[in-house]
C-alpha positions in Angstrom: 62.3 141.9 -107.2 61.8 144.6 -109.8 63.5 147.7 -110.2 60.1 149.8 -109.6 60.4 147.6 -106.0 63.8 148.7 -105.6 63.6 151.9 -106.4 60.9 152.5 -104.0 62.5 150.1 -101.1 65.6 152.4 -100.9 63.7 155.7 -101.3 61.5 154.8 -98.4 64.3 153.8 -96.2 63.5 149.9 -96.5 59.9 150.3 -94.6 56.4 150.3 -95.2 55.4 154.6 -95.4 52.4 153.5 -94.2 53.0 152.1 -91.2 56.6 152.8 -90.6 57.0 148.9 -90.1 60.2 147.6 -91.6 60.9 145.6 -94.5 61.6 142.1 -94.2 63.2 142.6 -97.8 66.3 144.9 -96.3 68.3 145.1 -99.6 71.4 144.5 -97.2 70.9 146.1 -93.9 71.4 144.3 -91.0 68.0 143.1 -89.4 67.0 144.3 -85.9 65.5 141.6 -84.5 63.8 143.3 -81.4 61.5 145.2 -84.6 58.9 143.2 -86.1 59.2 143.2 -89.8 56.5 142.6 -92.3 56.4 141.8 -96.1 56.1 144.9 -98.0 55.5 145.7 -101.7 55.7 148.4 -104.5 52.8 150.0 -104.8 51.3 151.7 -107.6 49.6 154.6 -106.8 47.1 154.8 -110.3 47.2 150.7 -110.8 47.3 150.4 -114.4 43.9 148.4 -114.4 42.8 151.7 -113.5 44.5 153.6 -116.2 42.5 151.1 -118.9 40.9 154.2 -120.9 39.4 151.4 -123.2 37.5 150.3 -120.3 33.3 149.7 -121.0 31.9 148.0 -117.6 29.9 150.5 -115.8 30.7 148.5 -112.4 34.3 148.5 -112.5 37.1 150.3 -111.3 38.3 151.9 -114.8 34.6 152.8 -115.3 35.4 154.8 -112.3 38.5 156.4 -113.4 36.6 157.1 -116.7 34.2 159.5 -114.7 37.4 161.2 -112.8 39.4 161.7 -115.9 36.1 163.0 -118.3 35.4 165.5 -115.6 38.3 166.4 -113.6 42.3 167.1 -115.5 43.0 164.4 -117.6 42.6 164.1 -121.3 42.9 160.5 -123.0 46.3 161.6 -124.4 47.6 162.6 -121.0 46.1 159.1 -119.8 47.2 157.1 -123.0 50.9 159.2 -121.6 51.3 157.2 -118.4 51.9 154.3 -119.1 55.8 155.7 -119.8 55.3 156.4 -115.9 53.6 153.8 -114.4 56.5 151.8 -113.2 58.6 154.6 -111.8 58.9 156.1 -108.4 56.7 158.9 -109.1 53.8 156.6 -109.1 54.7 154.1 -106.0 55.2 153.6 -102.3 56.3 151.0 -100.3 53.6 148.9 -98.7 53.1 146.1 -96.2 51.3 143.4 -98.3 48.2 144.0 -96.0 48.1 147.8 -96.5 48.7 147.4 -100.3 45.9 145.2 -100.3 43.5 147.9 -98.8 44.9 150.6 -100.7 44.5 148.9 -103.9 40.7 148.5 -103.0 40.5 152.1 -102.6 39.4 151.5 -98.6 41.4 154.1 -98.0 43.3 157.3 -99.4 45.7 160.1 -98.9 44.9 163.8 -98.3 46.6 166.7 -98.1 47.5 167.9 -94.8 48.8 171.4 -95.5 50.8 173.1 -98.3 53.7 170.5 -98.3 53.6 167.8 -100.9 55.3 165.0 -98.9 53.3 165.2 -95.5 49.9 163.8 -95.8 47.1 162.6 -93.3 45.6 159.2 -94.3 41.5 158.8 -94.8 39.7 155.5 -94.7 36.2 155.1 -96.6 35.4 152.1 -94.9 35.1 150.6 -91.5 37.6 148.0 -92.4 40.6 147.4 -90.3 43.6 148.7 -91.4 46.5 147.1 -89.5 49.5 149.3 -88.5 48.0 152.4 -90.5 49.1 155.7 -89.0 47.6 159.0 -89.3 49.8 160.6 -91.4 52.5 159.5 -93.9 55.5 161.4 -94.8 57.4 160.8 -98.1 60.9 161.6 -98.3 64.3 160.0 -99.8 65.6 158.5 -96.4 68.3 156.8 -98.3 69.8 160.2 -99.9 71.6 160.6 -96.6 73.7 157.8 -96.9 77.0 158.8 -98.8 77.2 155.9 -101.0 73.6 156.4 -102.0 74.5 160.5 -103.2 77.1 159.0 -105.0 75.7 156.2 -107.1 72.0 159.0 -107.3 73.3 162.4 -107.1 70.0 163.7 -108.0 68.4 160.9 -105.5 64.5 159.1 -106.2 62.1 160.9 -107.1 59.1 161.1 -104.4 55.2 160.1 -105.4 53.5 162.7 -107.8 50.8 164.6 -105.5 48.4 165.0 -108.2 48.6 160.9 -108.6 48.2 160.9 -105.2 44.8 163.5 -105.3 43.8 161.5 -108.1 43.4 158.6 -106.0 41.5 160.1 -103.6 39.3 160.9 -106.0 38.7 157.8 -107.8 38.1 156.1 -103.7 35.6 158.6 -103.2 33.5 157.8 -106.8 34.3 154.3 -105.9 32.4 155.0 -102.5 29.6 157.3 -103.5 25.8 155.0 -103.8 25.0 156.8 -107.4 27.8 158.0 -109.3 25.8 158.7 -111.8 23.9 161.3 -110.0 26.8 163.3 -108.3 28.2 163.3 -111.9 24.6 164.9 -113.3 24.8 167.5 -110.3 27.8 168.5 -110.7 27.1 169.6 -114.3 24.3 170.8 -113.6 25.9 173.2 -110.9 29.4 174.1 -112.6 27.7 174.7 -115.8 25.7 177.3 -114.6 28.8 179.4 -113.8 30.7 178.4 -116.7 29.6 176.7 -119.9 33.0 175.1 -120.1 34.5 171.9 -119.0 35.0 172.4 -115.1 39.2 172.0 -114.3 40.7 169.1 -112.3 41.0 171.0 -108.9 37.3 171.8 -108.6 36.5 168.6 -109.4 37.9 166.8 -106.7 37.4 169.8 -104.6 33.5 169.5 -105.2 33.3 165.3 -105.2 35.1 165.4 -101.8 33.0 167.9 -100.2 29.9 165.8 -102.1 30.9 162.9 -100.4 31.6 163.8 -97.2 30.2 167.7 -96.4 32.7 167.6 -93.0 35.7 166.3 -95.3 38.5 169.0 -96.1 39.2 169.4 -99.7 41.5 167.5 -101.4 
């Protein structure tokens, strides 16, 4: 197991956040055998297939990303910067294997489900099944609590990085629009009558969500 698994294993109390399904990895615990357990994973919030800013193929995930991060907050600096991040708990959750699966495939996403950065509400794109996927998932160091834990992290595991999280969304949503090509050209088309400028990150995603799915809160 890697440390990125680890990390992420204790944070998230040795259960998938998704589901709330224990870990059959239980990094020590003692195993309650009246719970069903499930293999669970690190997952990588931004995969780092996705982060591939040398990326060419119009049909691919990374050509997807290349669309968010031209015209939403990222420059190619900031992009070429995470790959310093990509391993730590800022960028992962704990997964069953199914649900990483899923996630990984962008069928389905986090939003935001009011003003606090650890609560949010999930959102599937597709009418796959999702086994043991709740509505909402709430991040939180479960394992700070424990006073061996405070000892050995004082400062405890970080929790996932909200705008990885928004970024996500966003990529599931290109990933799921028929042409996006043509959202990308009306989107110009509409922000650059207001401004000549490059439109920021947060209207971005705020206009590609609403694009997608005019009923669909912004993320």
């Amino acid at each position: 197991m890697t440390t990125f698994e680890k990390l992420l294993l204790e944070r998230d109390g040795f259960r998938c956040v998704g589901s709330k399904t224990p870990s059959l990895n239980k990094g020590g615990l003692k195993e309650n055998k009246k719970i069903p357990s499930a293999l669970t994973t690190g997952t990588h919030i931004l995969p780092m297939t996705v982060l591939d800013y040398k990326a060419k193929d119009a049909g691919s995930c990374a050509s997807t990303w290349h669309i968010v991060r031209n015209y939403g907050a990222f420059t190619e600096d900031m992009v070429k910067n995470l790959d310093n991040i990509i391993d730590t708990p800022e960028n992962g959750m704990t997964l069953t294997t199914s649900l990483q699966g899923t996630f990984d495939a962008f069928f389905w996403c986090l939003l935001p489900k009011g003003n606090d950065d650890r609560v949010w509400r999930t959102h599937l794109l597709t009418s796959c099944l999702m086994e043991g996927l709740l509505d909402e998932v709430v991040f939180e160091d479960v394992m700070a609590s424990v006073p061996i834990q405070r000892k050995r992290r004082p400062n405890g595991i970080p929790l996932p990085n909200a705008t990885f999280i928004r970024f996500h969304a966003a990529i599931a949503h290109v990933a799921h629009l028929s042409g996006a090509g043509e959202f990308v050209d009306e989107y110009i088309q509409k922000y650059e009558e207001l401004d000549p400028g490059l439109p920021n990150g947060d209207i971005f995603i705020e206009y590609l969500v609403g694009y997608h799915s005019p009923s669909e809160a912004s993320i």
